[in-house]
C-alpha positions, -999 to +999 in steps of 0.1 A: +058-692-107+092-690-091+110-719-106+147-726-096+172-757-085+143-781-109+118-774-086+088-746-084+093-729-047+068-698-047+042-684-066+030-651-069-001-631-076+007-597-095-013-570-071-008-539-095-001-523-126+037-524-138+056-487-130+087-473-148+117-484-127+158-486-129+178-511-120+172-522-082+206-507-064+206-545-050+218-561-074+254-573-070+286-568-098+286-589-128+246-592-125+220-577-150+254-558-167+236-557-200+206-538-185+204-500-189+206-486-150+174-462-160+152-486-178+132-512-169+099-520-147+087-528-114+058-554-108+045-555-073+043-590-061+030-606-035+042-642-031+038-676-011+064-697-008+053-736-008+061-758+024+065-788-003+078-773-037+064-789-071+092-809-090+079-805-127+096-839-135+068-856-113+040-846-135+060-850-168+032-863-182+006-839-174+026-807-179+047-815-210+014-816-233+008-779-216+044-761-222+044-737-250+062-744-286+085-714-282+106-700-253+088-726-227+105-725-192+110-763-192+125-789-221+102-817-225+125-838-201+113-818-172+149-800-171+152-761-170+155-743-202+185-717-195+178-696-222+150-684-207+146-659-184+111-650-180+082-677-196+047-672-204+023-701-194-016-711-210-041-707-184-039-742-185-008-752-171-009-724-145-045-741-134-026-772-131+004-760-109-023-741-087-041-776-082-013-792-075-008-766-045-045-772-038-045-808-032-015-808-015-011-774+001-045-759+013-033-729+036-012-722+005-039-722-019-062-699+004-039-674+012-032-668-028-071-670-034-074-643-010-051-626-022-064-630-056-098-617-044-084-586-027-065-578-062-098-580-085-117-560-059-094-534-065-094-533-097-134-528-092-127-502-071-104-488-095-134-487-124-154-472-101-132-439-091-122-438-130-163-440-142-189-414-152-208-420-119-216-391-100-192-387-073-217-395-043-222-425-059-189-435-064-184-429-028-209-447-017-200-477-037-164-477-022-175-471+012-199-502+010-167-527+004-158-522+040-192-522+047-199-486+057-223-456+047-256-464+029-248-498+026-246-505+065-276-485+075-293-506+051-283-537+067-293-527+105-329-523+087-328-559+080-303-572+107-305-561+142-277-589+156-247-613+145-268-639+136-244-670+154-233-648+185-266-631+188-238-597+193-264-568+192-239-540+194-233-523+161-201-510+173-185-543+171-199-559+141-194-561+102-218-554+073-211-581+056-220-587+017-238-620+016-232-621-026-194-608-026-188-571-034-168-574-063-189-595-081-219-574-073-235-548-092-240-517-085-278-521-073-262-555-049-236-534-036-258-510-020-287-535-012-294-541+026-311-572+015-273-588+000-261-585+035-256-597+073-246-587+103-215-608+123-191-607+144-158-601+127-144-636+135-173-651+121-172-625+091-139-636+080-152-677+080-183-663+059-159-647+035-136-668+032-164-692+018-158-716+055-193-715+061-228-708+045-263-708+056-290-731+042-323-716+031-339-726+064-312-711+083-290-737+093-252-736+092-228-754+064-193-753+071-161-770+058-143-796+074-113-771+076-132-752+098-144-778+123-121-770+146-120-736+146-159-738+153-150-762+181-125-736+193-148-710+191-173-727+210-198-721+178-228-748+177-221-765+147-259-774+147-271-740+153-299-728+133-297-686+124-337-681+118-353-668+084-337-652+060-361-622+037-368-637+001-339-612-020-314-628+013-324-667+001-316-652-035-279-639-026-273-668-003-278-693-031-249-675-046-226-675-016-232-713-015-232-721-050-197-696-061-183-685-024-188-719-002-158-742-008-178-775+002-156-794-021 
């Protein structure tokens, strides 16, 4: 949380381990003069800044419970504390700040939950080329993130077309996991069954959790993506057919963890 000026104008999701770094060459005269020019670290950081910043000092009451007894980034009055440089927060009042953004903010709040998603899939990926499997495995596993190699050929077994443009060219379509990749297990990841074929505009509202299918086949989507169905002349009320008994399974998941009806 990028807090300056009384309010909080960005946050940032970390998106990879801390390296060895010096001093960045930017920094002007008189700044950082107490820190060694060959020490130090670099955290990768991918941030959002918010259209409408939080002012602590609105939510007093809320966040002043939350703040930590020692080196907290705020006083108790809402004011900055400028001893500190660099604050740790509880899970708690970081889950507060992030629903603030949510209520208030929603292209915001996606963009950092992608964002978020994208960082714990690699660290999956990560386990995966630092584990005992055997290396075909491994890369097989990898490959089926971006929905290639066994994974995919297992799909066109089940799926033959995107099931809302009724696209039948492979060429043009994404193996899509039905029960996300990174939360799958090794036997999900690979399983034709825990995927569909789409178009890759439709993959991306699937993904994203935009839309879902019921049991029976007929589309859920969010209000939020109303429009862009409307745009993208998709029937609203358009019914995909069956779904195999393991697909019901992993769909009750996607609605139940991925779907963001509320």
């Amino acid at each position: 949380m990028s807090y300056a000026n009384t309010q909080i104008k960005a946050i940032g999701v970390v998106t990879a381990s801390a390296t060895d770094q010096g001093k960045p060459a930017e920094f002007g005269q008189g700044i950082g003069e107490n820190w060694s020019k060959n020490e130090g670290w670099l955290v990768p950081v991918e941030w959002a800044l918010l259209a409408v910043p939080i002012v602590p000092k609105a939510h007093l009451e809320q966040i002043a419970p939350l703040l930590p007894d020692k080196h907290a980034p705020l006083q108790t009055n809402g004011n900055g504390n400028q001893s500190c440089y660099l604050a740790r927060i509880s899970p708690e009042l970081g889950n507060f700040l992030l629903y603030l953004v949510e209520i208030e903010q929603v292209d915001t709040a996606s963009f950092l939950k992608g964002v978020i998603e994208e960082v714990q899939g690699n660290l999956v990926e990560q386990e995966i080329i630092g584990s005992e499997r055997l290396k075909t495995e491994k890369e097989q596993l990898i490959k089926s993130r971006q929905g290639q190699g066994v994974f995919r050929q297992r799909v066109m077994i089940v799926e033959k077309c995107c099931r809302i443009t009724g696209v039948a060219d492979e060429r043009l379509l994404i193996a899509s996991h039905i029960k996300p990749w990174k939360t799958s297990d090794d036997r999900e990841r690979l399983d034709g069954e825990n995927g569909l074929f789409l178009a890759p505009h439709v993959d991306k509202l699937f993904d994203k959790g935009w839309i879902s299918f019921t049991d029976a086949g007929d589309l859920l989507f969010t209000d939020r993506a109303n429009a862009i169905l409307t745009a993208w002349h998709i029937n609203p009320n358009i019914n995909v057919g069956s779904f195999t008994d393991k697909q019901r399974l992993y769909m009750s998941y996607h609605r139940q963890e991925v779907f963001q009806e509320t």
